[in-house]
N, C-alpha and C positions, 0 to 999 in steps of 0.2 A: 464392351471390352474388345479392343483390337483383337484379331485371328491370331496373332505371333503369342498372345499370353493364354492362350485355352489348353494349355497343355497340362497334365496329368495334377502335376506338383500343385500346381500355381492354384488349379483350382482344387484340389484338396486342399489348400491351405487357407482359401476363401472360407472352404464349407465347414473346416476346426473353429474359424476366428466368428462362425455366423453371417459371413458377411454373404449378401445374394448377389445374386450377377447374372447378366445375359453378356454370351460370348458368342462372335460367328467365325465360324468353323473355317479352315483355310478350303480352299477351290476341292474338291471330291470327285476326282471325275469318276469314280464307279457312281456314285450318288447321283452324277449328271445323265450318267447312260440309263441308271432305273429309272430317271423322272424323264429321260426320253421316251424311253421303247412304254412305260407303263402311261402314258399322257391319257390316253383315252380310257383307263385301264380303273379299274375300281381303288379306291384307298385302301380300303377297308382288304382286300387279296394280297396287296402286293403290300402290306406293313410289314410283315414278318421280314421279308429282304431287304428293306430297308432297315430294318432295326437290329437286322444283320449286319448291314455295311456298318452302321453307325459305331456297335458293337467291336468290330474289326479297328476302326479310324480312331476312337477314344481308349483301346487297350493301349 
């Protein structure tokens, strides 16, 4: 699914009707700067902030 259709609506209306989907997300650049600064960084410490940005980006 194009980045311009992953908004709120569109896929609640996916997830009512059953239908599954992989959608990418438009450009993040807070998501860019965690996957900077954390490159070296463990996954597993720094999920929590990302699952924060994500959290923030998909309200």
């Amino acid at each position: 699914m194009n980045s311009g259709f992953t908004d709120n609506d569109t896929l609640e209306a996916q997830e009512d009707r059953g239908i599954e989907y992989k959608g990418r997300l438009r450009n993040h650049s807070r998501l860019q700067v965690l996957a900077l600064d954390r490159k070296h960084g463990s996954a597993e410490v720094h999920m929590a902030e990302v699952k924060s940005a994500l959290d923030v980006h998909l309200s």
